[in-house]
TIFI-266269 format. One record per residue (C-alpha): residue in one letter; x, y negated, z. Coordinates in Angstrom, 1 decimal. Each point is the difference from the previous one (the first is absolute). Last residue first. Example, Ala and Ser with C-alpha at 12.3 -4.5 7.8 and 13.67 -1.06 7.14 Angstrom:
2
<r s | xx 13.7 | yy 1.1 | zz 7.1>
<r a | xx -1.4 | yy 3.4 | zz 0.7>
END
This chain:
365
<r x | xx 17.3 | yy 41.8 | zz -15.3>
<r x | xx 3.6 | yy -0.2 | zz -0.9>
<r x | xx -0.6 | yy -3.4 | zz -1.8>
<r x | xx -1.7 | yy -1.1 | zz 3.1>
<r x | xx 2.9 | yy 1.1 | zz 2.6>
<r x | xx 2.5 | yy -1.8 | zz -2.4>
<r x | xx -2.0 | yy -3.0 | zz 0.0>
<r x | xx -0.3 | yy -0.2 | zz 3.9>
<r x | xx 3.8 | yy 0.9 | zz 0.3>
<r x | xx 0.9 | yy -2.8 | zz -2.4>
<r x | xx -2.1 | yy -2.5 | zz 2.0>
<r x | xx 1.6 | yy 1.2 | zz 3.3>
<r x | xx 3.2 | yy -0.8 | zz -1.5>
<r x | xx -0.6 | yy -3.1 | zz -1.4>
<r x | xx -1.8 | yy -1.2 | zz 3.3>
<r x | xx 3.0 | yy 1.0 | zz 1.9>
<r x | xx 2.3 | yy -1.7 | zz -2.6>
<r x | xx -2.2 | yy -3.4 | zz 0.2>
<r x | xx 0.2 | yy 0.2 | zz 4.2>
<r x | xx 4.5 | yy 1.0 | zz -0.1>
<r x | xx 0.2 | yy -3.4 | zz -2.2>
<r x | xx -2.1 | yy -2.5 | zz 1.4>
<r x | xx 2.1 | yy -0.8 | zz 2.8>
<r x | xx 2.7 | yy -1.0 | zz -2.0>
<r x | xx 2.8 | yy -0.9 | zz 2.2>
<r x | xx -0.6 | yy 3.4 | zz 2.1>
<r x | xx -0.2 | yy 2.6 | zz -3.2>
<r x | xx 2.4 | yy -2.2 | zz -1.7>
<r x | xx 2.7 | yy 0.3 | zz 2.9>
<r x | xx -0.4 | yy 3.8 | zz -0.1>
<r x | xx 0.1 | yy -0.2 | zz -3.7>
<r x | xx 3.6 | yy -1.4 | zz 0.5>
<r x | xx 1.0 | yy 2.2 | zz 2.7>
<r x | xx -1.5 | yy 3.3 | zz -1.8>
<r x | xx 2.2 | yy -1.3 | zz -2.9>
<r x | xx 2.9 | yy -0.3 | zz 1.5>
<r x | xx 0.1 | yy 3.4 | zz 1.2>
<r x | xx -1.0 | yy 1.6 | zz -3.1>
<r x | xx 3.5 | yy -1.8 | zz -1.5>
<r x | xx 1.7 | yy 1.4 | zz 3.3>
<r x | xx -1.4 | yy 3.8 | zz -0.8>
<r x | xx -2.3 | yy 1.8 | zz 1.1>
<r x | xx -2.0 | yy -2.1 | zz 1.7>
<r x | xx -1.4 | yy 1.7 | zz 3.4>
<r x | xx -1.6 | yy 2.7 | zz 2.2>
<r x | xx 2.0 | yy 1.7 | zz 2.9>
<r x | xx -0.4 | yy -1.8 | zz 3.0>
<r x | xx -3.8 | yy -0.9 | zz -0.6>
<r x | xx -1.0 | yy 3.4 | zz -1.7>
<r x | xx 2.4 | yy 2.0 | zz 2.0>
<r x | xx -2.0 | yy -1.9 | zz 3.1>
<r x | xx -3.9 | yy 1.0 | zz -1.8>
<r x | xx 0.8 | yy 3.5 | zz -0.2>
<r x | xx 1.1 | yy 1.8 | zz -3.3>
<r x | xx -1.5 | yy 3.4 | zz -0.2>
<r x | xx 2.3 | yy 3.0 | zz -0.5>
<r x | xx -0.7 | yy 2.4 | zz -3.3>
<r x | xx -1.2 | yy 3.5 | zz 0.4>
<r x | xx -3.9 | yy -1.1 | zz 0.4>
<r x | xx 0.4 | yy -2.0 | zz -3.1>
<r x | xx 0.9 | yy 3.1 | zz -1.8>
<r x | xx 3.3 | yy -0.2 | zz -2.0>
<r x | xx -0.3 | yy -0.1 | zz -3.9>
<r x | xx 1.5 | yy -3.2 | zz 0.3>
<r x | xx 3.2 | yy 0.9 | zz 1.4>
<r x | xx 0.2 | yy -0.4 | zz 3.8>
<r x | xx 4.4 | yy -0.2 | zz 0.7>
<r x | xx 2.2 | yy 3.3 | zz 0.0>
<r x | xx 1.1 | yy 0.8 | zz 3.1>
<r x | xx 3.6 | yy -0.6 | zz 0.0>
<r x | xx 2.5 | yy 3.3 | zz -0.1>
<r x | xx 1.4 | yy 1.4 | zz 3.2>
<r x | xx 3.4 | yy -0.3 | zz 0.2>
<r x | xx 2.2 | yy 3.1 | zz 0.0>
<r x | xx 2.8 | yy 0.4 | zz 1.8>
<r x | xx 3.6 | yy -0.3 | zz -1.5>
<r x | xx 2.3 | yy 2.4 | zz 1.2>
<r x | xx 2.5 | yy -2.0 | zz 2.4>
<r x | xx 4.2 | yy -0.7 | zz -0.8>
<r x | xx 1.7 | yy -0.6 | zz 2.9>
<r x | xx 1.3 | yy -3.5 | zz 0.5>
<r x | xx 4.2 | yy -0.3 | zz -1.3>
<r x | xx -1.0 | yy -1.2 | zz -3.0>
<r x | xx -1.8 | yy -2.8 | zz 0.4>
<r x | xx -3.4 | yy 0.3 | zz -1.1>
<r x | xx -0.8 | yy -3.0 | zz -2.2>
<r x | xx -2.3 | yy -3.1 | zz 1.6>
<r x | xx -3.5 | yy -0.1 | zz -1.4>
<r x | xx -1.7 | yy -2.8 | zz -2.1>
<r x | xx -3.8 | yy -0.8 | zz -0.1>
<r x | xx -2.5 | yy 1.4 | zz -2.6>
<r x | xx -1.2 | yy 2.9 | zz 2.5>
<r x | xx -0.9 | yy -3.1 | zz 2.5>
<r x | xx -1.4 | yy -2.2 | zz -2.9>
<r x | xx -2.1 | yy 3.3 | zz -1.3>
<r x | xx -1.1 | yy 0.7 | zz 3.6>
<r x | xx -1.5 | yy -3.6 | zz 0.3>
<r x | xx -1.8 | yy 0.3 | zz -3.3>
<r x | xx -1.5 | yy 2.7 | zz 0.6>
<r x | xx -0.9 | yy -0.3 | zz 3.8>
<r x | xx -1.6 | yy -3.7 | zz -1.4>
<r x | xx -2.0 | yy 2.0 | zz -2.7>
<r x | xx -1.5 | yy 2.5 | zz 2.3>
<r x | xx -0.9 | yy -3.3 | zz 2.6>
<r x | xx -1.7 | yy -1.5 | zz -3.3>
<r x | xx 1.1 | yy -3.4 | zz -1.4>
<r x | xx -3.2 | yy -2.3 | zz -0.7>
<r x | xx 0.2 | yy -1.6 | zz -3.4>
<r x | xx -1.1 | yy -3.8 | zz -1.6>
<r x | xx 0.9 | yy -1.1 | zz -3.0>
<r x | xx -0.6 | yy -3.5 | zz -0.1>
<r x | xx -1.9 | yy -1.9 | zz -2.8>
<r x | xx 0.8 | yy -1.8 | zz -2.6>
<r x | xx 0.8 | yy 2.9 | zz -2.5>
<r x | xx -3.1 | yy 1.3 | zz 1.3>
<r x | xx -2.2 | yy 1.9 | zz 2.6>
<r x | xx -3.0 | yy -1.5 | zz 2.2>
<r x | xx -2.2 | yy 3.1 | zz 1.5>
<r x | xx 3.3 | yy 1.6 | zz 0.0>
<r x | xx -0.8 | yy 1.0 | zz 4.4>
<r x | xx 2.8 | yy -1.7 | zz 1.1>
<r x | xx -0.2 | yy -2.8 | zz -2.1>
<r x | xx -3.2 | yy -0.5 | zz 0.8>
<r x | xx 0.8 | yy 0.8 | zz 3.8>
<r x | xx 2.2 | yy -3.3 | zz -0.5>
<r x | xx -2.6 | yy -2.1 | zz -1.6>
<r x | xx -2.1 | yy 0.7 | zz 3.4>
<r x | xx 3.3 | yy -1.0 | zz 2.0>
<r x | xx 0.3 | yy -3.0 | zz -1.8>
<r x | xx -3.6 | yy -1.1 | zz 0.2>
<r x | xx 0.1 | yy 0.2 | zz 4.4>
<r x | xx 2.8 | yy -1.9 | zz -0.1>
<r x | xx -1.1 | yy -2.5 | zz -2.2>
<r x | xx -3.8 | yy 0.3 | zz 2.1>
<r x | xx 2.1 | yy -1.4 | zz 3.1>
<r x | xx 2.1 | yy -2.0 | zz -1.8>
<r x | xx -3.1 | yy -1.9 | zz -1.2>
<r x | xx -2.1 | yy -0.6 | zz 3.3>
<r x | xx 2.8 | yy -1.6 | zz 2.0>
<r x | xx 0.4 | yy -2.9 | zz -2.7>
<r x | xx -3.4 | yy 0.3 | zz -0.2>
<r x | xx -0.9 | yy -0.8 | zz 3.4>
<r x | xx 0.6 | yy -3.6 | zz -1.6>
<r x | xx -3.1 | yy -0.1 | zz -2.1>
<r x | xx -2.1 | yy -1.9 | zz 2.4>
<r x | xx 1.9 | yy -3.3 | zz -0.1>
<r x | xx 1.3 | yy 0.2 | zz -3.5>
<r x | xx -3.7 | yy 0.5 | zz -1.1>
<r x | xx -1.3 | yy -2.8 | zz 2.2>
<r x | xx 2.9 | yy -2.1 | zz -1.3>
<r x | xx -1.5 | yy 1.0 | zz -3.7>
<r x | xx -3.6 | yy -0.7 | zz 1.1>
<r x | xx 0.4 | yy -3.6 | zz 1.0>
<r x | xx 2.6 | yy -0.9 | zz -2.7>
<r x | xx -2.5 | yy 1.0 | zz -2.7>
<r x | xx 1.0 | yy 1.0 | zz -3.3>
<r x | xx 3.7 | yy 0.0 | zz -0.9>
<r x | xx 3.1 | yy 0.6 | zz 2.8>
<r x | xx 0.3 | yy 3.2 | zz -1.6>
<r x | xx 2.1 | yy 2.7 | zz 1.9>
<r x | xx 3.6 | yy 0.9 | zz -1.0>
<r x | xx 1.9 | yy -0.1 | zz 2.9>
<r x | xx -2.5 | yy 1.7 | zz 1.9>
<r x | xx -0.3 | yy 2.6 | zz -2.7>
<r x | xx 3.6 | yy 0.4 | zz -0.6>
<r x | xx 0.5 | yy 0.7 | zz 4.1>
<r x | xx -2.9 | yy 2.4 | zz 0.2>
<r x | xx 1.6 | yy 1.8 | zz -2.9>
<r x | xx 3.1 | yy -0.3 | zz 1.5>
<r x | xx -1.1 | yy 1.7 | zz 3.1>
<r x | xx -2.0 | yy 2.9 | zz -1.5>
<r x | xx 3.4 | yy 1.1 | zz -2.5>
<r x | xx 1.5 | yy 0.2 | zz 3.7>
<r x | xx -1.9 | yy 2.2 | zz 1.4>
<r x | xx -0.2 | yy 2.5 | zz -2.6>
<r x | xx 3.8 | yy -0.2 | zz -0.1>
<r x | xx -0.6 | yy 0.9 | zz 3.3>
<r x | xx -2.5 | yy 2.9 | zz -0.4>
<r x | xx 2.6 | yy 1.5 | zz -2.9>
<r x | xx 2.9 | yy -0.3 | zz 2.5>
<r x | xx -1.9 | yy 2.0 | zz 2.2>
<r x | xx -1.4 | yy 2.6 | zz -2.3>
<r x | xx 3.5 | yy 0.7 | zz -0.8>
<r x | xx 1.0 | yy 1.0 | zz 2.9>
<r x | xx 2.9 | yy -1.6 | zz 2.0>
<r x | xx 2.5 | yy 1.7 | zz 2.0>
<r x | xx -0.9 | yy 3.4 | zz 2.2>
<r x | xx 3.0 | yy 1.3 | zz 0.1>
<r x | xx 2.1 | yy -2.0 | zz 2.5>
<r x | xx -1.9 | yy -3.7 | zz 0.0>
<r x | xx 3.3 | yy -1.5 | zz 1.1>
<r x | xx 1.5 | yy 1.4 | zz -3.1>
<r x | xx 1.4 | yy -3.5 | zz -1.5>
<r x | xx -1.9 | yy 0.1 | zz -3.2>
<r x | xx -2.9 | yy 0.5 | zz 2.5>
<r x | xx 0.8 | yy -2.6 | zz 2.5>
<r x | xx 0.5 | yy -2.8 | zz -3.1>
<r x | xx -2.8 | yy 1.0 | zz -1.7>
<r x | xx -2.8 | yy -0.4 | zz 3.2>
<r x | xx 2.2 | yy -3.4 | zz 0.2>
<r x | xx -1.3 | yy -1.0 | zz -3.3>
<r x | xx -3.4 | yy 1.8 | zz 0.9>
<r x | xx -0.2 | yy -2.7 | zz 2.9>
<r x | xx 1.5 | yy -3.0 | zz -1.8>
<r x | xx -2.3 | yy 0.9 | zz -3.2>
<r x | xx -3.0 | yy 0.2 | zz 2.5>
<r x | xx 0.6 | yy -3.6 | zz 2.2>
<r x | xx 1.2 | yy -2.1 | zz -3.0>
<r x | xx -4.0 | yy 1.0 | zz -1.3>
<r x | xx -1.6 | yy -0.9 | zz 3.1>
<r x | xx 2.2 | yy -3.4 | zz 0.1>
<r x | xx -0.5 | yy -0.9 | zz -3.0>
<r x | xx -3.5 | yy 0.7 | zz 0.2>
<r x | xx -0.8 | yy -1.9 | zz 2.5>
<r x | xx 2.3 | yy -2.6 | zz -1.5>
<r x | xx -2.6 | yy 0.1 | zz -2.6>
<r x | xx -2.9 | yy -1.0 | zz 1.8>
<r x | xx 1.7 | yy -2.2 | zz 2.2>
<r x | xx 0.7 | yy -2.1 | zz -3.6>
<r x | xx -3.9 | yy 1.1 | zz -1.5>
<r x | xx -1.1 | yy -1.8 | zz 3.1>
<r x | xx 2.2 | yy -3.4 | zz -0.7>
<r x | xx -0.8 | yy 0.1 | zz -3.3>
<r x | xx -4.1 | yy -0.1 | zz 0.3>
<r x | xx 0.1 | yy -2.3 | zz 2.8>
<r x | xx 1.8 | yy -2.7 | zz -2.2>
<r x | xx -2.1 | yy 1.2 | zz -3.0>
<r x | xx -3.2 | yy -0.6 | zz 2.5>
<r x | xx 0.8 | yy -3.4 | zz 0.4>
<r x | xx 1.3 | yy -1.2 | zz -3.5>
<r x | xx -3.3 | yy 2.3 | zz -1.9>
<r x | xx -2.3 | yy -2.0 | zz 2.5>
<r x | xx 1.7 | yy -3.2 | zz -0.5>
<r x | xx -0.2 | yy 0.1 | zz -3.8>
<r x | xx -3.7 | yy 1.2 | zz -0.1>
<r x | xx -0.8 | yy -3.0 | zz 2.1>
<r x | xx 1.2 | yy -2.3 | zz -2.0>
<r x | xx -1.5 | yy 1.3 | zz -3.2>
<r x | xx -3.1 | yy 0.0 | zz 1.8>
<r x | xx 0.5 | yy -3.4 | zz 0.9>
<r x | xx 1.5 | yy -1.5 | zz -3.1>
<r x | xx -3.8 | yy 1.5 | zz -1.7>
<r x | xx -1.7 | yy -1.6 | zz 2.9>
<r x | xx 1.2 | yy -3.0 | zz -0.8>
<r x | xx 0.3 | yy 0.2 | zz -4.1>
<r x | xx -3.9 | yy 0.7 | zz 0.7>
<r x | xx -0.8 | yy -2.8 | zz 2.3>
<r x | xx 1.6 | yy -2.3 | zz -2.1>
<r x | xx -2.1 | yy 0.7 | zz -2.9>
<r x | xx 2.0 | yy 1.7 | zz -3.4>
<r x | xx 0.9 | yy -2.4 | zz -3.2>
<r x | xx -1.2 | yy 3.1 | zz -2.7>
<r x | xx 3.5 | yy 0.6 | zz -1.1>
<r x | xx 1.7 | yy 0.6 | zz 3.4>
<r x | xx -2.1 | yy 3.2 | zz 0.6>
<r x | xx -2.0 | yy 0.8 | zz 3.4>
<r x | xx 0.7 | yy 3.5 | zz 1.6>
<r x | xx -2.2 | yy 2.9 | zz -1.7>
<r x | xx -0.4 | yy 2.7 | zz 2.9>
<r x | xx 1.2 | yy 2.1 | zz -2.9>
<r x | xx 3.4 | yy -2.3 | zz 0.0>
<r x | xx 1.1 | yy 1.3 | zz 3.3>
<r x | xx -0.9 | yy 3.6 | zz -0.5>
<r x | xx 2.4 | yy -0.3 | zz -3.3>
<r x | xx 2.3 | yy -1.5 | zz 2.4>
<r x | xx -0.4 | yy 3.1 | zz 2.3>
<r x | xx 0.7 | yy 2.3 | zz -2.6>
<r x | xx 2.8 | yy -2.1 | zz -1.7>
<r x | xx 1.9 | yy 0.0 | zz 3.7>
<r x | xx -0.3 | yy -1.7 | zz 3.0>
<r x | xx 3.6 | yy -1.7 | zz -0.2>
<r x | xx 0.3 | yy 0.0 | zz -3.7>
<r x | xx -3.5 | yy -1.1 | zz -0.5>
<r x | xx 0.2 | yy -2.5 | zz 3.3>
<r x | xx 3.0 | yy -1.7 | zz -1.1>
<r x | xx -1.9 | yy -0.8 | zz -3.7>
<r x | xx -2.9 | yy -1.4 | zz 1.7>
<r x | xx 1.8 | yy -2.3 | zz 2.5>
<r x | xx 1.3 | yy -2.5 | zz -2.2>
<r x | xx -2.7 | yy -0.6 | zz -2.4>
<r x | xx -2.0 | yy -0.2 | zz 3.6>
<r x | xx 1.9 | yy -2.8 | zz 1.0>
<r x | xx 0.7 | yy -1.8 | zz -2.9>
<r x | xx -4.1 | yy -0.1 | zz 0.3>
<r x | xx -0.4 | yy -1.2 | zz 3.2>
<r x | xx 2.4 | yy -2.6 | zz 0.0>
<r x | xx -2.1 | yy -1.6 | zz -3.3>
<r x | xx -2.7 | yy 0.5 | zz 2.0>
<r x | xx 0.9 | yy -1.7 | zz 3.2>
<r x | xx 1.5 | yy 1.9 | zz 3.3>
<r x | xx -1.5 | yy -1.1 | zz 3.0>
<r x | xx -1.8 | yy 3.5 | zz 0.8>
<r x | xx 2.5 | yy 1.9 | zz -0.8>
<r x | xx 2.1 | yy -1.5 | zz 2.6>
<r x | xx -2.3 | yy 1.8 | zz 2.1>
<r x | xx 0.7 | yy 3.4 | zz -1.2>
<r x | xx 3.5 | yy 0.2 | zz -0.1>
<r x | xx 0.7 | yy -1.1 | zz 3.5>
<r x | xx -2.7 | yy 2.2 | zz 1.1>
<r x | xx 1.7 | yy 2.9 | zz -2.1>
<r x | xx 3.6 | yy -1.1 | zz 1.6>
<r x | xx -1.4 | yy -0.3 | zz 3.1>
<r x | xx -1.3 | yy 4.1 | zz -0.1>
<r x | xx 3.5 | yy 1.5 | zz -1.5>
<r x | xx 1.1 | yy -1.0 | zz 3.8>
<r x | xx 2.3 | yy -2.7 | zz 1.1>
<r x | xx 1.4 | yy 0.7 | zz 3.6>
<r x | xx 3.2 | yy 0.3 | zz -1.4>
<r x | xx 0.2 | yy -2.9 | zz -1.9>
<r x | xx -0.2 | yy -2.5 | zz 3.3>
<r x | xx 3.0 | yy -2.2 | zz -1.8>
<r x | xx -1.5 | yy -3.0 | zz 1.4>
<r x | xx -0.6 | yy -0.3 | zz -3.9>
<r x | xx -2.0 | yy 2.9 | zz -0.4>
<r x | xx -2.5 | yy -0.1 | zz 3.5>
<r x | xx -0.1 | yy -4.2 | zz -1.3>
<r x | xx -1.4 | yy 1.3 | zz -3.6>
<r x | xx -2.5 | yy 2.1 | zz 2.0>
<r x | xx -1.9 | yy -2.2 | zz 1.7>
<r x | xx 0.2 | yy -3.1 | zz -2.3>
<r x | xx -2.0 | yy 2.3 | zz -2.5>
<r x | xx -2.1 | yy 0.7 | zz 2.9>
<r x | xx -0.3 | yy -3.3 | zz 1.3>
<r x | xx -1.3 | yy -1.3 | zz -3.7>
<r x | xx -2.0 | yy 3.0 | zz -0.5>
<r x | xx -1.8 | yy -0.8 | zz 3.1>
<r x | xx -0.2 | yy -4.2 | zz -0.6>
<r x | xx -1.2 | yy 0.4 | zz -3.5>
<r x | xx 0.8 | yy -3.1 | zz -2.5>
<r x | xx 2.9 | yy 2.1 | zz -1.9>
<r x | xx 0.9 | yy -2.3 | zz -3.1>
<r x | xx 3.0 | yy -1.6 | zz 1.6>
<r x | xx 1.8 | yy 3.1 | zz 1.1>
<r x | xx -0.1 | yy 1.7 | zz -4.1>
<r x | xx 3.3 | yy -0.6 | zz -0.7>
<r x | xx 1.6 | yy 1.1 | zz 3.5>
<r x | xx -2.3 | yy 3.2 | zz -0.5>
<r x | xx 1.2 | yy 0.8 | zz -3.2>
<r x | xx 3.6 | yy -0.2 | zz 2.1>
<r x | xx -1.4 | yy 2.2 | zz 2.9>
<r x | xx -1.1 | yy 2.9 | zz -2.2>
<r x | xx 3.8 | yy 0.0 | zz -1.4>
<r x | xx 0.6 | yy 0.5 | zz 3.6>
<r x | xx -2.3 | yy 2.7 | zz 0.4>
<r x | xx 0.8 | yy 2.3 | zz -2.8>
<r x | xx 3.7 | yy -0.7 | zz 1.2>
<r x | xx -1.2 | yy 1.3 | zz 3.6>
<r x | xx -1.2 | yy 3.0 | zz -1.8>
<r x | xx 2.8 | yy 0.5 | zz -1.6>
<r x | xx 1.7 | yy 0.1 | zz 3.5>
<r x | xx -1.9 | yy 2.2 | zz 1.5>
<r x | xx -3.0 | yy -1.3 | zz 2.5>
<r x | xx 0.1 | yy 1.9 | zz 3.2>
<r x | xx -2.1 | yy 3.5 | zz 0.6>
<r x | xx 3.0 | yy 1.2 | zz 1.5>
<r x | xx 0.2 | yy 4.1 | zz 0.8>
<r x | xx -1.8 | yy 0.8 | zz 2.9>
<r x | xx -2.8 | yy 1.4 | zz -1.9>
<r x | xx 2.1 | yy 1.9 | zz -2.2>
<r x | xx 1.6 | yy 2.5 | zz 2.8>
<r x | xx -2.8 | yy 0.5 | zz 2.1>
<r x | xx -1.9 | yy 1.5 | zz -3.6>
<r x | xx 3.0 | yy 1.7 | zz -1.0>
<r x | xx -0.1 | yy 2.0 | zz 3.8>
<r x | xx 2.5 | yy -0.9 | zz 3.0>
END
């Protein structure tokens, strides 16, 4: 079932603070009952006060509570009006925000001093009104699409540390024989990973400021993000990686990367076999005349031809090319993670690099 199939059958149903909202609605309205001389708004009132107390609240929509709103407005007199709207203006700046309340008071709104119309404090209640039940109704919609939003992502995320967890396990375990895990691999997922929490922090963290229309359209068609961002993490990671490899990025904070050559992996593995302990002749074997071993070919030097020296092919590269120590190791993890978390990082350092290359190439013309 797709996101979209999945929140519209979720349950459009009044919550409960908004059947609060309502029933303190319904007590102004139990004040005001006498003053209301139309038959429509008087059934309708009626209407939906006997849906709430039957105890019908779950069929109550964000919509009744707005028309319930609206026409008791209507009844209210001035001096209701205007304790009204000094409370309301204050919770719609912290709920809308200073920008929007500055927008708010631009569209100049009637002031107390100068003993306002009727009509005005009306339809000044009324906007007010219907600013609060638009930010209620889509703020309920809002959370519950950022919540599947970011169990998605729970879930996709619990899904690749518990598959390279038990990619660990078989390999410490030798199930994998000699192949194991490279390094590149473990950098790609911690690329992975650093993409996933930046989703997550960003959905967490998003503004509920401005307008409530176009921020549940942004949550609402900037989900494939959450598959979108590990994606180019991974993708980051590795490119910071060949950096390293290459010493385009050096430093104290930086990895040291190295590639072991097949001469220097002979070398070393003959010096750990020549380096281990023999058992003593007894002295009843026959003593042998000691053969000669051949001596070790010396390794390239730099004065060595390129055409004398062995090329490196792309799997020695891959199998053989990593930190070279456990700090360096640490370190390509963590800027691994940076590289996919921030996902302007590996961009800006491309477009450093390229802009050093095109100034150096100028300076040398």
């Amino acid at each position: 079932m797709s996101i979209s199939r999945t929140f519209q059958s979720l349950p459009k149903r009044l919550p409960a603070y908004g059947v609060l909202y309502l029933d303190h609605l319904r007590g102004e309205f139990a004040l005001a009952r006498a003053r209301i001389s139309d038959k429509q708004d008087v059934d309708r009132l009626a209407e939906i006060e006997q849906r709430r107390v039957a105890g019908a609240g779950d069929v109550l929509t964000w919509n009744d509570v707005h028309v319930f709103g609206l026409l008791l407005l209507k009844y209210l007199n001035t001096d209701e009006l205007r304790v009204r709207i000094q409370t309301l203006r204050p919770l719609f700046r912290s709920i809308a925000g200073q920008k929007d309340y500055d927008s708010y008071l631009t569209s100049k709104p009637p002031e107390f001093d100068q003993t306002p119309a009727q009509a005005e404090l009306v339809r000044d209640a009324e906007y007010l009104h219907n600013e609060f039940c638009l930010r209620y109704a889509f703020t309920a919609a809002r959370e519950r699409l950022r919540n599947l939003v970011l169990w998605v992502g729970f879930g996709l995320t619990l899904f690749f540390v518990g598959g390279f967890t038990l990619l660990i396990y078989l390999h410490l375990s030798g199930r994998f024989g000699k192949a194991g895990i490279n390094t590149i691999s473990v950098v790609l997922f911690a690329g992975i990973v650093g993409g996933f929490m930046s989703v997550l922090q960003r959905v967490q963290s998003a503004s509920s400021e401005g307008d409530p229309v176009f921020n549940y359209s942004s949550f609402w068609h900037g989900w494939p993000a959450i598959l979108l961002s590990p994606l180019t993490g991974g993708i980051f990671a590795v490119l910071l990686y060949g950096m390293f490899t290459s010493g385009l990025l050096q430093g104290t904070i930086f990895p040291d990367i190295s590639t072991i050559r097949k001469e220097e992996k002979t070398r070393i593995s003959g010096v750990e076999e020549s380096a281990a302990p023999t058992e003593a002749p007894t002295a009843a074997a026959p003593t042998e005349a000691p053969t000669p071993t051949p001596s070790p070919s010396p390794s390239p030097t730099p004065n060595q031809s390129q055409s004398e020296r062995s090329a490196v092919g792309f799997k020695e590269v891959i199998d053989s090319t990593g930190p070279r120590t456990g700090v360096d190791f640490a370190l390509l993890l963590i800027w691994a993670f940076i590289a996919g978390f921030a996902e302007r990082f590996v961009p800006d350092t491309l477009s450093r690099l390229v802009s050093r290359a095109e100034k150096e190439k100028e300076n040398a013309s």
